[in-house]
Every structure is written in structure tokens, then in C-alpha cells.
N, C-alpha and C positions, 0 to 999 in steps of 0.2 A: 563456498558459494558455487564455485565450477559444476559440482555434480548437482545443485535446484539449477543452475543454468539450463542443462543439457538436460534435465529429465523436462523443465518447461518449453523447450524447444522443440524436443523429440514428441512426447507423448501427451501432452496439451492440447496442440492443435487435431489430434486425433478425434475430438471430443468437442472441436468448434463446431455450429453449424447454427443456420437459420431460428432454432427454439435459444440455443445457450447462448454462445460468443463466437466473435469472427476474429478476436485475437486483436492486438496494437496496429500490425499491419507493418511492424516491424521486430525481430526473434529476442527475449530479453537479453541475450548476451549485447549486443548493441544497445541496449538502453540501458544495463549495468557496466559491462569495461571501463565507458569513460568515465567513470564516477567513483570506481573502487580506489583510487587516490585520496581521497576527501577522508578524513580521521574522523571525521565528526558524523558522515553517514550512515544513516538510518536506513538497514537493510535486514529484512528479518523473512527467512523459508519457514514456512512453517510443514514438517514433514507427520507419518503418521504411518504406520506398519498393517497392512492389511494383506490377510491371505499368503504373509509372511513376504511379504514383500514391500518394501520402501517406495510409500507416495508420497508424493510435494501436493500438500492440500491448499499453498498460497503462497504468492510471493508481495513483500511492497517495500518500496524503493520513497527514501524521501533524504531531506537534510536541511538542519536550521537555518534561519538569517544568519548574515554577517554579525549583526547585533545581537543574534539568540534573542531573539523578541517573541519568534516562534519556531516551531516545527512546520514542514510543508511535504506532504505526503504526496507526492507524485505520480507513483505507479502503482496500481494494484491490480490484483488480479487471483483468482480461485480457479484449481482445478474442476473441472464439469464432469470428470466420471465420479464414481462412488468413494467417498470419504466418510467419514466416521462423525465430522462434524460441519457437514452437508448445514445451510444455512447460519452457522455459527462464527465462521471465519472469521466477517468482517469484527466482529467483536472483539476475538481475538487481537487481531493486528491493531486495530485503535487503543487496546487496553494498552499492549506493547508501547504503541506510540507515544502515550499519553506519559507511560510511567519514564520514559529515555526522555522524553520534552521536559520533565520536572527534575529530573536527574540531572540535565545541564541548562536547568535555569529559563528555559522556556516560561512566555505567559499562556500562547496557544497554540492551539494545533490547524496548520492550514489545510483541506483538502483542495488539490487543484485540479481544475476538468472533472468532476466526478460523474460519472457515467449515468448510476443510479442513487441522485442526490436523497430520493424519502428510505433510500436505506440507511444511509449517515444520517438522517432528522430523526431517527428514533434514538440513539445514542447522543441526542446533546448538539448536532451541528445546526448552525443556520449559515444564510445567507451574508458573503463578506464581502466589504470595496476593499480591495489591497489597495491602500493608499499611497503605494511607491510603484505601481505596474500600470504602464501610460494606455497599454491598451485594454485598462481593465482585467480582463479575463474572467474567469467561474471559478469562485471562490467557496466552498463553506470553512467553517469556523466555528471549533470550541475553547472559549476560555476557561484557563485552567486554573483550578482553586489552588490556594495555599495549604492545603493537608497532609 
């Protein structure tokens, strides 16, 4: 993970800007370090060879309840120069999510603070009360089948 670190750090924000994104507003090394302890973290690069060179097409950052009751996808985020599967991503990284949430027994998949929630509503999420988070929060939510 060190080298999606530092290519998201480096050459990501080269590419923020008033049409795309303005970035967390903090560098992912600080939003991943403390968390690479956790065994059970859900952290997946998603990279991609272009022009022969090594892009980081997306990073997202999540980890189950204590109960595995669900997954809770935390961070995301897409590179904004040119990739290969330019509007695709988020698919990607939910499908990922979806298959490791059933692999350890998850029912759903949380997304929290989602930036652009009718991009998650075409894949299956709606609107959730996390009924253990006192101040609420912005939740979506897919339950996930037995298949």
C-alpha cells in the first residue's frame, strides 16, 4: 500500500480542481497509517498501466463492525486524470467490497458521508439510520443476499 499511498499524495491532487475534487483536505497516508493494524481492513488500490506507466485509478478505505454485522466503507476516492475505466470505478470497488463483506460474514455494506450518494443508488444503496451512531450521521446501505 506505501506506493498507492504516495502516488495518491503526489500526483492526485495535481488533478483536483473546481470541475473534479478538492481532495479530503487531509493526504491518504494519514487517513490509512492508523488503521493498517486492523487485520480485518478493507483497503483495496485499484492500479492500471497506461502509456506504460503505473496509475492508481482508486483508493477505498473501510472495516467491519465489531459484530460483522456489516462492512463500512469509509474513504473513497478516484483518480481525475485519464484512466482506462474513467466512470467505472466506483463499481469496481463496491463489487470488491461486497464480495470481502460476504467472505467474513457480513449482512451489509455501509457507505459513510458519501459525497455523491445517486452514484451509490444505481448500484443497490439507499438511505440508512445506523442505529448504534448517537449523532446519526449519512449513511447508505446495501443488504446483502445469501448467494
Amino acid at each position: 500500500m506505501p506506493s498507492a499511498l504516495k502516488f495518491a499524495d503526489e500526483e492526485w491532487p495535481k488533478y483536483y480542481g473546481g470541475e473534479t475534487f478538492n481532495g479530503f483536505g487531509i493526504p491518504w497516508h494519514e487517513i490509512v497509517d492508523p488503521k493498517l493494524a486492523d487485520p480485518d481492513l478493507f483497503n483495496l488500490a485499484i492500479w492500471q498501466k497506461i502509456d506504460g506507466q503505473n496509475v492508481l485509478a482508486a483508493l477505498a478505505i473501510g472495516n467491519p463492525s465489531h459484530a460483522r454485522t456489516h462492512l463500512t466503507i469509509k474513504w473513497v476516492e478516484r483518480f481525475y486524470g485519464h484512466t482506462h475505466i474513467e466512470g467505472r470505478v466506483l463499481w469496481v470497488i463496491l463489487t470488491c467490497a461486497e464480495e470481502y463483506a460476504k467472505l467474513i460474514g457480513c449482512e451489509r455494506i455501509l457507505i459513510k458521508d458519501p459525497l455523491a450518494p445517486h452514484k451509490y443508488e444505481r448500484y443497490g444503496y439507499t438511505a440508512y439510520r445506523h442505529p448504534y451512531v448517537a449523532h446519526g450521521g449519512s449513511y447508505l446501505a446495501k443488504e446483502l443476499g445469501n448467494d
